[in-house]
Backbone as CSV, one residue per row, in Angstrom:
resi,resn,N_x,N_y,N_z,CA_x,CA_y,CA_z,C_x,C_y,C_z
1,UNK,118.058,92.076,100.279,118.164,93.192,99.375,117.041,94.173,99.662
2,UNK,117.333,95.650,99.244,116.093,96.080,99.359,116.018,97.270,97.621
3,UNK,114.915,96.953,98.168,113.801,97.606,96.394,113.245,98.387,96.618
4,UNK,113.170,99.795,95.528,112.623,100.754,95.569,111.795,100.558,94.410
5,UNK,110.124,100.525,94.819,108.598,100.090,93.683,107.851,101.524,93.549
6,UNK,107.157,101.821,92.479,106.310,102.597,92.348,105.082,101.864,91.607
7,UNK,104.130,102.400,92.729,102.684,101.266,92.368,101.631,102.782,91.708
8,UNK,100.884,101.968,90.422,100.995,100.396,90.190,101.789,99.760,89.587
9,UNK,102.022,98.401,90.033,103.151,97.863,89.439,103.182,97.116,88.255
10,UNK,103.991,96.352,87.703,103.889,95.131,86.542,104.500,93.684,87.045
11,UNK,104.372,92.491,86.725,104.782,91.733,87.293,106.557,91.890,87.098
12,UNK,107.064,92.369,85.603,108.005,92.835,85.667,108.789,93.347,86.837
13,UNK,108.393,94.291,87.817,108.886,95.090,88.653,108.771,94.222,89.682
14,UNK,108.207,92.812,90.038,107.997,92.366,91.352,108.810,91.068,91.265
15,UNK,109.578,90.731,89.880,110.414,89.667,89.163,111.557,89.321,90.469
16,UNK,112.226,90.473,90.890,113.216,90.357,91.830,113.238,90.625,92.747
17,UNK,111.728,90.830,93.488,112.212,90.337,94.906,111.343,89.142,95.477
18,UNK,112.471,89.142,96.872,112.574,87.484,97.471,111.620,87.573,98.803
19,UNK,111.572,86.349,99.122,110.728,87.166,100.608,111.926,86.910,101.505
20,UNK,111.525,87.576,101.850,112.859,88.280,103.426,113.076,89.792,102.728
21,UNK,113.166,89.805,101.666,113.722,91.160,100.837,112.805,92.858,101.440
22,UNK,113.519,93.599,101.739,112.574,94.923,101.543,112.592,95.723,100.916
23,UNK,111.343,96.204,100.861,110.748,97.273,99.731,110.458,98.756,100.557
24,UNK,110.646,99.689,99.779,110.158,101.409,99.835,109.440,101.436,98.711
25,UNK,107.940,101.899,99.322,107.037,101.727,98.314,106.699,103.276,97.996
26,UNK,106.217,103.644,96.817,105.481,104.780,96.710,104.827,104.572,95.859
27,UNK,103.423,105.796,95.110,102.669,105.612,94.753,101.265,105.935,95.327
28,UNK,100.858,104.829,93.963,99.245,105.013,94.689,98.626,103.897,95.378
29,UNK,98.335,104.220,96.221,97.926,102.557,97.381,96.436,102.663,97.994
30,UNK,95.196,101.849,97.549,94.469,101.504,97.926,94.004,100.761,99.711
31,UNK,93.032,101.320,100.057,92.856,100.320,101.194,91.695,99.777,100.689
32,UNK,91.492,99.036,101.930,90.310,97.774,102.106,90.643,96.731,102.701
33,UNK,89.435,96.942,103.926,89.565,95.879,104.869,88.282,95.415,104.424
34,UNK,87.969,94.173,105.452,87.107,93.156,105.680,85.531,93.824,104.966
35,UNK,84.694,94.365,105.411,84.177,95.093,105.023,83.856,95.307,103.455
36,UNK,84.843,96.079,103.170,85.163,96.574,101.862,85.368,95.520,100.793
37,UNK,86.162,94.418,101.096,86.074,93.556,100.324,84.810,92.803,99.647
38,UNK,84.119,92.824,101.056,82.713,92.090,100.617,82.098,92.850,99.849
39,UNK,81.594,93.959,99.847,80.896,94.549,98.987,81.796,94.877,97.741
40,UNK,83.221,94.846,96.839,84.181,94.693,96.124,83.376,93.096,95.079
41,UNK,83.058,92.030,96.100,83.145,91.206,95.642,81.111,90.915,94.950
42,UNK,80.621,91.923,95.903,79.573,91.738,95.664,79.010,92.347,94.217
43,UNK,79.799,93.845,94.016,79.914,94.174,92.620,80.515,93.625,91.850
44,UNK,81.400,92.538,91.707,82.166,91.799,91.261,81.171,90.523,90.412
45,UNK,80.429,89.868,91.572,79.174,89.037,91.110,77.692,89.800,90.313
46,UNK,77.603,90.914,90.649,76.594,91.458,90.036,77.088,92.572,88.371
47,UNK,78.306,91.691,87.807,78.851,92.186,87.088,79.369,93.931,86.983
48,UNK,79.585,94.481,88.054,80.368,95.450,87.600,81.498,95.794,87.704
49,UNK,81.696,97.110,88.077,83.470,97.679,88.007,83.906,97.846,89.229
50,UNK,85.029,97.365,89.571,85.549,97.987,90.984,85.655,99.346,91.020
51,UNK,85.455,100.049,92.177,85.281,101.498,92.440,86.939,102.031,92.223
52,UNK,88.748,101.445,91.769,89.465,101.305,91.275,90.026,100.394,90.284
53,UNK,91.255,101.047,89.670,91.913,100.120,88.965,92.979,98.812,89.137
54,UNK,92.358,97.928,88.806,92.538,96.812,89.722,93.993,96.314,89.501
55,UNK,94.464,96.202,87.639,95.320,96.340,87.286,96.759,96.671,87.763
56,UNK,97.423,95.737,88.321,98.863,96.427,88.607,98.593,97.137,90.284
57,UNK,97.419,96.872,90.558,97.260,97.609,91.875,97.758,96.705,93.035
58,UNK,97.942,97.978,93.799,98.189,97.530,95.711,97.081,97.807,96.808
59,UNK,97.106,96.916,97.209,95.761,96.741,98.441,96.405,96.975,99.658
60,UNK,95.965,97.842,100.670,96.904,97.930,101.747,95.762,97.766,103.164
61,UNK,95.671,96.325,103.741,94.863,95.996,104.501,94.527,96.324,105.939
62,UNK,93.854,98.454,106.000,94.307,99.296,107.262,92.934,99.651,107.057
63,UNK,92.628,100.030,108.617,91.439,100.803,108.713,92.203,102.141,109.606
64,UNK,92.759,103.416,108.932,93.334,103.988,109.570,92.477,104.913,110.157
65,UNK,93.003,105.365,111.464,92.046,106.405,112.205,92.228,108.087,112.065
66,UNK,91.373,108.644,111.889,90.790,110.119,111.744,92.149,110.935,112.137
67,UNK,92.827,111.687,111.011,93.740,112.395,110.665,93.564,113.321,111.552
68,UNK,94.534,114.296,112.210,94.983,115.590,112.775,95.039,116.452,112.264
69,UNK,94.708,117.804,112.018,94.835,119.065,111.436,96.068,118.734,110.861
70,UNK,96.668,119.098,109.443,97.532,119.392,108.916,98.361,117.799,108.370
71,UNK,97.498,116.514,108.896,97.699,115.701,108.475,97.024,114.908,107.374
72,UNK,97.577,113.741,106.611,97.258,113.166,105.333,96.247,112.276,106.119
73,UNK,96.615,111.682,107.336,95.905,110.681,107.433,95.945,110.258,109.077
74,UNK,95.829,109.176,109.605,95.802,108.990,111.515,96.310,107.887,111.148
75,UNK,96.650,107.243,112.477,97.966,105.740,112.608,97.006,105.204,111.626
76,UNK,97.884,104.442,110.602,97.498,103.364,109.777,98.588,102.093,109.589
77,UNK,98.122,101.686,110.612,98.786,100.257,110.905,97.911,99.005,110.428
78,UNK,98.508,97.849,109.954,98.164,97.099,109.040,97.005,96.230,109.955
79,UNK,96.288,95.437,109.416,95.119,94.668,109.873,95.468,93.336,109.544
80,UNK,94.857,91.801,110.253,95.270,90.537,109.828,95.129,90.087,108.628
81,UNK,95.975,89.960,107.488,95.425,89.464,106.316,94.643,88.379,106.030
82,UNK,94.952,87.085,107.079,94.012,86.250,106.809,92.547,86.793,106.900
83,UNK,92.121,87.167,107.623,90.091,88.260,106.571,90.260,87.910,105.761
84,UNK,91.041,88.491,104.359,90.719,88.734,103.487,91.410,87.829,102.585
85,UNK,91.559,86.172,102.853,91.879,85.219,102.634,90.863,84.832,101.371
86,UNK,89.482,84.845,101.742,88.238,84.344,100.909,88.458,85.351,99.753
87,UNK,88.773,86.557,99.773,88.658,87.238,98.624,90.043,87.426,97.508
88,UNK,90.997,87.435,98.174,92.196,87.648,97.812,92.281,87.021,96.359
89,UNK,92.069,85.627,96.669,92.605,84.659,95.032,91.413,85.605,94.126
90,UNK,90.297,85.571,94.077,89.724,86.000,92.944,90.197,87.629,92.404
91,UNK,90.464,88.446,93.355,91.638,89.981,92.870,92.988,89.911,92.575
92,UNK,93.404,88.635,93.073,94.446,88.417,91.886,94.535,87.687,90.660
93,UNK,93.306,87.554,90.100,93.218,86.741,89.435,92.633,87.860,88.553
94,UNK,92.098,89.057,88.672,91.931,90.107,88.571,92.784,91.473,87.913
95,UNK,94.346,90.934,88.044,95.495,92.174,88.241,95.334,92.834,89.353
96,UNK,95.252,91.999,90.450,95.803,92.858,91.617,97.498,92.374,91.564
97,UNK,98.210,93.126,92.280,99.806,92.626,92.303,99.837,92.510,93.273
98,UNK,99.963,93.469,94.461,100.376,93.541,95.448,99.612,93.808,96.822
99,UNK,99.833,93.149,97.702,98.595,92.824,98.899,99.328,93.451,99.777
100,UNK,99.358,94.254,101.086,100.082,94.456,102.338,98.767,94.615,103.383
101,UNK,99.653,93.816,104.910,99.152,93.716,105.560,99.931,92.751,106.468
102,UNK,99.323,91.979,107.571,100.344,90.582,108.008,99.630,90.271,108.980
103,UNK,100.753,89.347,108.983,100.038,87.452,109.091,99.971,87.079,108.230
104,UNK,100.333,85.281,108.453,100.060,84.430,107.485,99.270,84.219,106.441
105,UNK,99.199,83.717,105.180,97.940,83.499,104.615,98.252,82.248,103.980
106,UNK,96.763,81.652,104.054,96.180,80.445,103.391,96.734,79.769,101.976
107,UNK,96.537,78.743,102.061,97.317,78.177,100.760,96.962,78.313,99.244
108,UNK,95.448,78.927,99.285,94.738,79.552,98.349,95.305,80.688,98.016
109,UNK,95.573,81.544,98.804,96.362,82.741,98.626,97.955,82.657,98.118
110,UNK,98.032,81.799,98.480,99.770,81.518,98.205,99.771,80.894,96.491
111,UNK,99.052,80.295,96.202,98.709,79.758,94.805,98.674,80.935,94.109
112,UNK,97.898,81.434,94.101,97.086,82.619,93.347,98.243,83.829,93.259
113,UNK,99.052,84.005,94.534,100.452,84.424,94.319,101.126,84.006,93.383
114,UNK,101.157,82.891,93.657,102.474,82.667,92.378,101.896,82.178,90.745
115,UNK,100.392,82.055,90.433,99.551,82.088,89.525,100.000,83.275,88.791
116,UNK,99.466,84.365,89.735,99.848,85.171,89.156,100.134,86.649,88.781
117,UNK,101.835,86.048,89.661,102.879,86.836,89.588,103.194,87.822,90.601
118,UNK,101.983,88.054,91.882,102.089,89.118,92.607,102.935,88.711,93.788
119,UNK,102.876,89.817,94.675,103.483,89.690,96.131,102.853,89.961,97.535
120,UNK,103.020,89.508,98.195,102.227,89.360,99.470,103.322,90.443,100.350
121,UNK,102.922,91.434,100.877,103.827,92.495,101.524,103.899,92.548,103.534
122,UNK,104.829,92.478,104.081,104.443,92.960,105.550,104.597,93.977,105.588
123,UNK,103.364,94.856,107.058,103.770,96.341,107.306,103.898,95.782,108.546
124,UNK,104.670,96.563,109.698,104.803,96.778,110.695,103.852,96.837,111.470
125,UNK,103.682,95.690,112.359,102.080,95.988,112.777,102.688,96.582,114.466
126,UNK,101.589,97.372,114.834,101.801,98.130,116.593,102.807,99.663,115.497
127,UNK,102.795,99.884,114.679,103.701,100.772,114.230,102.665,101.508,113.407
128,UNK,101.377,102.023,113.662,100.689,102.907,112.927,101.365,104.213,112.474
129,UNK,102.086,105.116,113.239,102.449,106.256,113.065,103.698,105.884,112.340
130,UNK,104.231,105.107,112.506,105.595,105.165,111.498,105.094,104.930,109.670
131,UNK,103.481,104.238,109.655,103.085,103.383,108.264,102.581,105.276,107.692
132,UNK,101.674,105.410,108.674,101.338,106.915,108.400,102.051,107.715,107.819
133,UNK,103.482,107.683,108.418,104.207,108.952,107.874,104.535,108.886,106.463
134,UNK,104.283,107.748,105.396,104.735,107.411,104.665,103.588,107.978,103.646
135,UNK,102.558,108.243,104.216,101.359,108.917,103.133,101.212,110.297,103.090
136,UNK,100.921,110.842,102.304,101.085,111.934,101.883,100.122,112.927,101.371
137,UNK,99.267,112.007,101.011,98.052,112.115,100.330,96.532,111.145,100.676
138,UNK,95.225,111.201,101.361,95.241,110.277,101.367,93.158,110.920,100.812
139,UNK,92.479,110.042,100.488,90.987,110.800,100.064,89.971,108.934,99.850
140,UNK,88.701,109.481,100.164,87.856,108.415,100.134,87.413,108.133,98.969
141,UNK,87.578,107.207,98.843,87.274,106.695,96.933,85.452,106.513,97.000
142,UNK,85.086,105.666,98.238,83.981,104.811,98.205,83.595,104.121,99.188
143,UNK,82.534,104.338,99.688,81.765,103.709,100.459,82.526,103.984,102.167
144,UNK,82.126,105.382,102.057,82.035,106.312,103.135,81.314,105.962,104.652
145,UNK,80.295,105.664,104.171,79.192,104.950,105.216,80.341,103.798,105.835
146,UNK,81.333,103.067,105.726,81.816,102.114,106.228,82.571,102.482,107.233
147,UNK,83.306,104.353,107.085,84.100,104.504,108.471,85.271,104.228,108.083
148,UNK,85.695,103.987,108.933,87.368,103.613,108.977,88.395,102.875,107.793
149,UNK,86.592,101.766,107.142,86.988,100.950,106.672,86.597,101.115,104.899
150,UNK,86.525,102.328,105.019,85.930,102.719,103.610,87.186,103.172,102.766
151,UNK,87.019,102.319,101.458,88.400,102.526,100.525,88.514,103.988,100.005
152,UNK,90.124,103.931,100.220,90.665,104.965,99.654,92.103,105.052,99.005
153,UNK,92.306,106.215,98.519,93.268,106.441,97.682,94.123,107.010,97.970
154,UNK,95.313,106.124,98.731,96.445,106.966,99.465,97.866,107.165,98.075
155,UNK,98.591,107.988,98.480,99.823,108.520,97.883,100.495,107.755,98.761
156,UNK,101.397,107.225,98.415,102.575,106.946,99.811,104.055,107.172,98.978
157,UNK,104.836,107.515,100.012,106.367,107.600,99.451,107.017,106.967,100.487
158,UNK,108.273,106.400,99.881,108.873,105.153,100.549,108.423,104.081,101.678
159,UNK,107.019,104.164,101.706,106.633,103.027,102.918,107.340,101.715,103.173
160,UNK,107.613,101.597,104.104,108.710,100.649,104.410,107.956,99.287,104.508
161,UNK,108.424,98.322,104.009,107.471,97.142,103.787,108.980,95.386,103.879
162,UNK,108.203,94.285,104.172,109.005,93.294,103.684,108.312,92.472,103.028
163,UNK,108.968,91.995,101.968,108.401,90.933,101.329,108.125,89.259,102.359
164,UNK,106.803,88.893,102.115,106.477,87.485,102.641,106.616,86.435,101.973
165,UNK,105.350,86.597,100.796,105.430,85.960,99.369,105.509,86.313,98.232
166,UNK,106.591,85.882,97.613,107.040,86.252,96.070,106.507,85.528,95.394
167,UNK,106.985,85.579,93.697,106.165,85.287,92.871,106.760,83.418,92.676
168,UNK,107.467,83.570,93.258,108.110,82.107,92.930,107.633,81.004,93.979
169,UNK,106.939,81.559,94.824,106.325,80.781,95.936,107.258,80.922,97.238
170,UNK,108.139,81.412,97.115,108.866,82.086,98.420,108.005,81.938,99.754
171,UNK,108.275,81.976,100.977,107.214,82.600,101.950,107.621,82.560,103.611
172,UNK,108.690,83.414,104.054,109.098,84.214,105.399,108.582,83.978,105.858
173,UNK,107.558,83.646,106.247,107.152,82.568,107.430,107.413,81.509,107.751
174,UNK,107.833,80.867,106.443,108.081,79.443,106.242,110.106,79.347,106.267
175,UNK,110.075,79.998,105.998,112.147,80.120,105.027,112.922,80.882,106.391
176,UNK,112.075,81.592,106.948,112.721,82.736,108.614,113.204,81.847,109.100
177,UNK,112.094,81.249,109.952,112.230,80.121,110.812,113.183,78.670,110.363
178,UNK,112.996,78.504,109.751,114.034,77.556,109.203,115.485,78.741,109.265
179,UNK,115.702,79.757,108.721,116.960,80.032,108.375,117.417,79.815,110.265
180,UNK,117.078,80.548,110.651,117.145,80.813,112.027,117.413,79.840,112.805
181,UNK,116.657,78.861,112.578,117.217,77.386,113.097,119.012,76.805,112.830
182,UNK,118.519,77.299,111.630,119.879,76.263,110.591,121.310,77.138,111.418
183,UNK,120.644,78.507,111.063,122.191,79.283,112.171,122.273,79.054,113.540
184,UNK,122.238,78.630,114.147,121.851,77.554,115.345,122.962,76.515,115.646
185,UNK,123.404,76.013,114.283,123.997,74.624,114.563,125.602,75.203,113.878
């Protein structure tokens, strides 16, 4: 099936889809890579506020490169999610909803998925300019000094995405390969 989301989301809105399923995302979409997380987590321990709203939010795991005249943004193609394995369970535990990025993730992460309630997203990885075209808007929230990898606050409209892990513990890595087999025989 495929789903049309506007982030941020509610767990409501992430109720029906499956992994294999795709999504057209729009909205407002956060990055943060490796980097970014750590210091996320470091204000996190020294009791303060994330530099966004964590609530219902989407994390989109790109360090995209330096925009073109007349553009929102430069290829922003997704980064390995496992990085950001160590941090993940405690931002969803947080109201984060929705994670994109790919590759596999850890079984900590997969818990904390279905804890609570979010979804684990694929982007197209080697496909920067196609993830790009999907933003519209894009500006540095924080922590500038990091470069590439400094969070920001993208707009996106219909970004093309597939679901990995759902809220039910679903997980396309695991269910693909098996289907694929099974049609086989």
């Amino acid at each position: 099936m495929q789903y049309k989301l506007t982030a941020p989301v509610t767990r409501k809105d992430l109720e029906p889809l499956r992994a294999g399923d795709t999504v057209l995302l729009s909205g407002v979409v956060y990055t943060a890579r490796d980097a970014a997380h750590k210091r996320m987590m470091e204000l996190l321990d020294q009791g303060e506020e994330l530099p966004f709203p964590v609530e219902g939010s989407v994390l989109y795991y790109v360090g995209p490169t330096p925009e073109r005249p007349g553009e929102a943004i430069g290829s922003a193609g997704p980064t390995t999610s496992g990085r950001m394995d160590t941090y993940s369970p405690r931002l969803l535990d947080l109201g984060q909803a929705v994670m994109i990025g790919k590759g596999a993730r850890n079984q900590a992460v997969k818990d904390a998925v279905v804890r609570n309630g979010a979804v684990y997203l694929a982007a197209l990885g080697g496909a920067g300019a196609l993830m790009a075209a999907s933003v519209k808007k894009a500006e540095v929230v924080c922590w500038e000094d990091l470069g590439c990898e400094a969070v920001r606050r993208l707009e996106v409209e219909d970004m093309p995405l597939t679901v990995i892990l759902d809220i039910r513990g679903g997980d396309l890595y695991q269910s693909g390969p098996e289907a694929y087999r099974n049609s086989l025989n």
